[in-house]
N, C-alpha and C positions, 0 to 999 in steps of 0.2 A: 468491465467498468460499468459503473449504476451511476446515475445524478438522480435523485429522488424518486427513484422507481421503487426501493423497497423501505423508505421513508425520508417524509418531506425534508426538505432542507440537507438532508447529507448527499456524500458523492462517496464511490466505492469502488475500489479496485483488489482482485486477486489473486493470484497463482497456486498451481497447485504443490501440495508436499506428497512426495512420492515414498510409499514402502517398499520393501526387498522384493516384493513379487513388481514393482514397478508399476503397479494402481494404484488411482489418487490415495492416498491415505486421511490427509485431511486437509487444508487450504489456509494460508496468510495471506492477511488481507492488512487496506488500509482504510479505514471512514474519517471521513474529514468532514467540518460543515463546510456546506456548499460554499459560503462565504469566502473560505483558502483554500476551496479547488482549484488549481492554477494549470489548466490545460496545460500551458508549456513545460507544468512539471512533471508529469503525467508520464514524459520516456523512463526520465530520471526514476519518479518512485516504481515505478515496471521494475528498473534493473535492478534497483537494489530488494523488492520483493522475490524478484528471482533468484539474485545471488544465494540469503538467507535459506529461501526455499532448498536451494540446492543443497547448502551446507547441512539440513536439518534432514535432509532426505538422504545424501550419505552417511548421516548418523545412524538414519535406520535402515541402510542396507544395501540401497539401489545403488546397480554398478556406474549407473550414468542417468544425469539428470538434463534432458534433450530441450528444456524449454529455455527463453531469455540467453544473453550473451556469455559468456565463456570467463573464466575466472579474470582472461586477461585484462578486462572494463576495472577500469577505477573503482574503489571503492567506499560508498557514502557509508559512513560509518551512523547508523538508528540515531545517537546523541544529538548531532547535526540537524537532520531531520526534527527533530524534535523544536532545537534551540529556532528554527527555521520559523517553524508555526509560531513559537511564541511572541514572536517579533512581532507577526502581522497583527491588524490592529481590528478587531472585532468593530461592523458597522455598528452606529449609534441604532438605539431603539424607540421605536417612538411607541408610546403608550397613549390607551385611548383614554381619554380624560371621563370619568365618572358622571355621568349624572344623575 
């Protein structure tokens, strides 16, 4: 997890996607702006970055994917997630007036 360490204003979390030899292969991740990063969601989007992870990495091979919880966790389906963000409501911006 990042909050504007590798640029301002966003927050970031990732997990890794595993190949058949069982090294990282490549990583899903999620960047939100800081603004709807909601620490309390932060297990939530874990699990379900993991789930995917897992699904994407038995695609390519690996007999068992040992990180995040087990198929038996609920399942936030991405669309939700998505509809989730759109809701919140972007802060007002203030602009500096010209002189």
């Amino acid at each position: 997890m990042s909050r504007g360490e590798s640029a301002p204003g966003l927050g970031a979390v990732a997990v890794p996607i595993l190949g058949r030899d069982g090294r990282t292969a490549a990583a899903l991740g999620l960047v939100i702006p800081d603004h709807l990063f909601d620490k309390a969601r932060l297990p939530a989007w874990i699990t379900l970055l993991h789930q995917e992870a897992r699904r994407l990495s038995i695609k390519l091979g690996v007999s068992a994917y040992p990180y995040g919880a087990g198929p038996a966790h609920a399942h936030t389906p991405l669309p939700s997630l998505v509809a989730e963000m759109k809701t919140r409501r972007r802060p007002a911006r203030r602009h500096k007036e010209m002189v």
